[in-house]
C-alpha positions, 0 to 999 in steps of 0.5 A: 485489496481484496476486490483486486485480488483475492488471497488465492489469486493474490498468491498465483497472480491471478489478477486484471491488469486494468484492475490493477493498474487502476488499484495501485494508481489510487494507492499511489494518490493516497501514498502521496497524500499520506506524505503531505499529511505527514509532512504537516502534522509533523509540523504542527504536532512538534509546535504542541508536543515533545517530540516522543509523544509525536514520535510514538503518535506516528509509529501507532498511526502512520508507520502501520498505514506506510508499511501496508501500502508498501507492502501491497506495491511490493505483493503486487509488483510481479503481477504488473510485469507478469505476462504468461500464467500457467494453465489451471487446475494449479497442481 
């Protein structure tokens, strides 16, 4: 994330549209991949485990990863629709 857009950048929505747009379409490949790995861990995890130690597995390794690709798409989406910025300096 932080080769898109720095912190400071990320905050003003200073950030290359083709940049982006390539950043979040590999974002969207691994979120899907996620779900397909999830989907079947899930699966075969459930056929060696309890279901509380699989639960407990997925909040400690899979929930941290989905809920930072959410929230990357939800900090960038502004910028994917941004079309004017103001001049700088920012004051």
């Amino acid at each position: 994330m932080n080769t898109v857009a720095p912190e400071y950048n990320r905050r003003h929505l200073f950030v290359r549209r083709y940049e982006l747009d390539w950043f979040l379409a590999d974002l969207t490949s691994l979120e899907r991949n996620l779900l397909k790995s999830k989907e079947f861990l899930n699966r075969h995890l459930r056929d060696l485990y309890s279901e509380d130690v699989v639960n407990e597995w997925f909040d400690l390794y899979i929930t941290p990863v989905e809920h930072q690709i959410n929230t990357t798409f939800v900090e960038f989406e502004p910028a994917r629709t941004k079309i004017t910025w103001p001049r700088r300096p920012l004051i």
